[in-house]
C-alpha positions as CSV (number, residue, x, y, z in Angstrom):
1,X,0.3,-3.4,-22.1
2,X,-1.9,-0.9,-22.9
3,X,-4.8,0.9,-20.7
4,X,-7.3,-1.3,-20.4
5,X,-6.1,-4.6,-21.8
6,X,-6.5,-7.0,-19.3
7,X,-5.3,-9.8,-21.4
8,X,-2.0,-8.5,-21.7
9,X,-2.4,-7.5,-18.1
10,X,-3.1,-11.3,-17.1
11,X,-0.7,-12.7,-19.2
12,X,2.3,-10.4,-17.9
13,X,4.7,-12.1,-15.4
14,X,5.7,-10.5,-11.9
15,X,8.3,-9.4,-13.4
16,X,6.7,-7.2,-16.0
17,X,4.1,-5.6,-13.3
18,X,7.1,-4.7,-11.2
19,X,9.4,-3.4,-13.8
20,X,6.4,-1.3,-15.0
21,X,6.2,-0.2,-11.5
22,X,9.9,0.7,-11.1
23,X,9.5,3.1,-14.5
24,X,6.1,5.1,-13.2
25,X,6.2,7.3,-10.5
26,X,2.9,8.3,-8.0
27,X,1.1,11.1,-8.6
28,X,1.6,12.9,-5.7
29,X,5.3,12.2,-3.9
30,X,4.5,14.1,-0.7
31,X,7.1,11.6,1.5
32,X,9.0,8.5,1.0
33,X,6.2,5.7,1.0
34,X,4.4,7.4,-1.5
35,X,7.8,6.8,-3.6
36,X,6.1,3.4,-3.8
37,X,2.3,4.2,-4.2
38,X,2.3,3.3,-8.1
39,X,-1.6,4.7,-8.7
40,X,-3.2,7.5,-7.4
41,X,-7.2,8.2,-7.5
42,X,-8.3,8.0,-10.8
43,X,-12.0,9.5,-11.3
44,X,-13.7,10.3,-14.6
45,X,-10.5,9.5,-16.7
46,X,-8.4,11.6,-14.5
47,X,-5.9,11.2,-11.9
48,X,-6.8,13.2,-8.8
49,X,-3.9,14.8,-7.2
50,X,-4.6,14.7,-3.5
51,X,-2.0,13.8,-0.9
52,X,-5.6,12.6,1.2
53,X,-7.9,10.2,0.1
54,X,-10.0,10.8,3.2
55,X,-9.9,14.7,1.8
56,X,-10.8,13.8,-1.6
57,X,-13.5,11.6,-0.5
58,X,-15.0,12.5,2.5
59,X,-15.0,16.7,2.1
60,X,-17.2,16.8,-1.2
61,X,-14.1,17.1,-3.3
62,X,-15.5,14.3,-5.2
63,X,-19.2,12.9,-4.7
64,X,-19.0,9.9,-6.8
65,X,-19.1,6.2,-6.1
66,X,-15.3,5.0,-5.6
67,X,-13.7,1.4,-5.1
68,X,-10.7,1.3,-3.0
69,X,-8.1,-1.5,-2.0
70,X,-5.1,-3.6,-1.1
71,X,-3.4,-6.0,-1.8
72,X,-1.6,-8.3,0.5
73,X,2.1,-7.4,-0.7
74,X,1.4,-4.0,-1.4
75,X,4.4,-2.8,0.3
76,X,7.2,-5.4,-0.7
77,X,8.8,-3.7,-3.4
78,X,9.4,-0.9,-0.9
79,X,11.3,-3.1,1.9
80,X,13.2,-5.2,-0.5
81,X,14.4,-2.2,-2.5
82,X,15.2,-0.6,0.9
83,X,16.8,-3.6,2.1
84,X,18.7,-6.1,-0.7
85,X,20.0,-8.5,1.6
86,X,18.1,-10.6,4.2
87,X,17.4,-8.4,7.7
88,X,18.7,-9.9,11.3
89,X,16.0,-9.4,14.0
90,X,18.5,-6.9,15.5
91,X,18.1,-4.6,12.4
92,X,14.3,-5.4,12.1
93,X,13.9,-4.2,16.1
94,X,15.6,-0.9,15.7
95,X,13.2,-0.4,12.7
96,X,10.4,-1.1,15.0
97,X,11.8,1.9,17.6
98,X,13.0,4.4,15.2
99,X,9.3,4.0,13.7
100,X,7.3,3.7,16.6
101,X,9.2,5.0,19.6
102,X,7.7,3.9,23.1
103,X,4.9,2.0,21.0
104,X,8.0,-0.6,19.1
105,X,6.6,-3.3,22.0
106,X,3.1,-3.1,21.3
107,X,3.8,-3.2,17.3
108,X,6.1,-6.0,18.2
109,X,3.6,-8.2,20.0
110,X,1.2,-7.7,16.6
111,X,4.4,-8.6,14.4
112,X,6.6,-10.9,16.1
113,X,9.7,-11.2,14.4
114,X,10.6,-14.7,12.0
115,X,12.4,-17.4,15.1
116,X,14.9,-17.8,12.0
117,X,16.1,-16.1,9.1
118,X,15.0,-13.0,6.9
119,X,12.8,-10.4,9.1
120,X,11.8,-8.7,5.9
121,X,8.8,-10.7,5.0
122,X,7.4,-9.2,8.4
123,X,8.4,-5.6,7.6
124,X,6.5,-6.0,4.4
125,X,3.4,-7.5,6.4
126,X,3.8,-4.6,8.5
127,X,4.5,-1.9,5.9
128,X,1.3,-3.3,4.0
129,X,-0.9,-3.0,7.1
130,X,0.6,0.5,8.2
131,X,0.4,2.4,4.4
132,X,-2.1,0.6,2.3
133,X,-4.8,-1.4,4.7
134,X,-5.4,1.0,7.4
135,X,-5.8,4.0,5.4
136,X,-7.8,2.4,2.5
137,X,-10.2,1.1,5.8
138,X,-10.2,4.3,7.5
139,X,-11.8,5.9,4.0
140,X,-14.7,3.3,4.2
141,X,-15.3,3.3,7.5
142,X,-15.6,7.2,7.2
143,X,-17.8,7.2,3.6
144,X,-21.3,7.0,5.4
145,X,-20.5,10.2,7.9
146,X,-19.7,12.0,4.6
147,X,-23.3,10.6,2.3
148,X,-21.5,8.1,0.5
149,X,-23.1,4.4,0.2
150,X,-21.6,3.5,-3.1
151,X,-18.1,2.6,-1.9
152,X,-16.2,-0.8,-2.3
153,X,-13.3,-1.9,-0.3
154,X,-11.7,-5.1,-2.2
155,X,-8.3,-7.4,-1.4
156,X,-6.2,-8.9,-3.6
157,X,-4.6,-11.8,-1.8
158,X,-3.5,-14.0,-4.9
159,X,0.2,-15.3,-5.1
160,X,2.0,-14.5,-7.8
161,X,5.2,-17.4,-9.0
């Protein structure tokens, strides 16, 4: 598809959009997550290179109305790449402790694991909340402090087949 066709966009299966997303890389790969991150800011035809929304935002970088937003599997392609087969709740604890150390419990309670099966579909929940929802809120929440007012935060929460 080409920028800015939405009909090819629309038509495209899952497949496409990930395979597309597999070939680009972000625009600023400052760790591993952002390996992932398959758009960065975009303003005025141009893609921003900031490793900090909140800096691009918030510290008069850029004082221009902005729209910002997840979507509910943003981070699945990472854990599935990361981890082909199905994850035991052994692996998907020692995930939880290596990432969060004394706070693994707390996390834990938030993101019980599956009673059965595949523990991946919880990492991705998790992953999603940790990389994409929190920091796209905590830009919003902020905008008003920095004189912003025309700011959108949307969710995508449509399955795809």
């Amino acid at each position: 598809c080409t920028a800015g066709n939405m009909t090819c966009f629309r038509a495209a299966g899952p497949h496409h959009v990930t395979a597309a997303q597999h070939q680009s890389r972000p625009s600023v790969p400052s760790d591993f997550p952002q390996e992932y991150v398959q758009w960065g800011p975009y303003v005025d035809g141009n893609i921003v290179k900031t490793a900090n929304l909140q800096d691009m935002f918030l510290q008069g970088k850029v004082q221009k109305p902005f729209i910002i937003g997840t979507a509910t599997h943003d981070a699945f392609p990472m854990i599935y790449e990361a981890w082909k087969n199905n994850m035991t709740e052994t692996l998907f604890q020692q995930i939880l402790l290596q990432l969060f150390l004394e706070k693994a419990q707390l996390v834990q309670k938030e993101y019980p694991p599956a009673p059965l099966g595949d523990q991946r579909p919880i990492l991705s929940s998790l992953a999603t909340d940790l990389l994409y929802v929190c920091p796209a809120r905590r830009v919003i929440r902020s905008a008003p402090q920095a004189g912003l007012s025309d700011v959108w935060l949307y969710h995508f929460d449509q399955m795809t087949e």
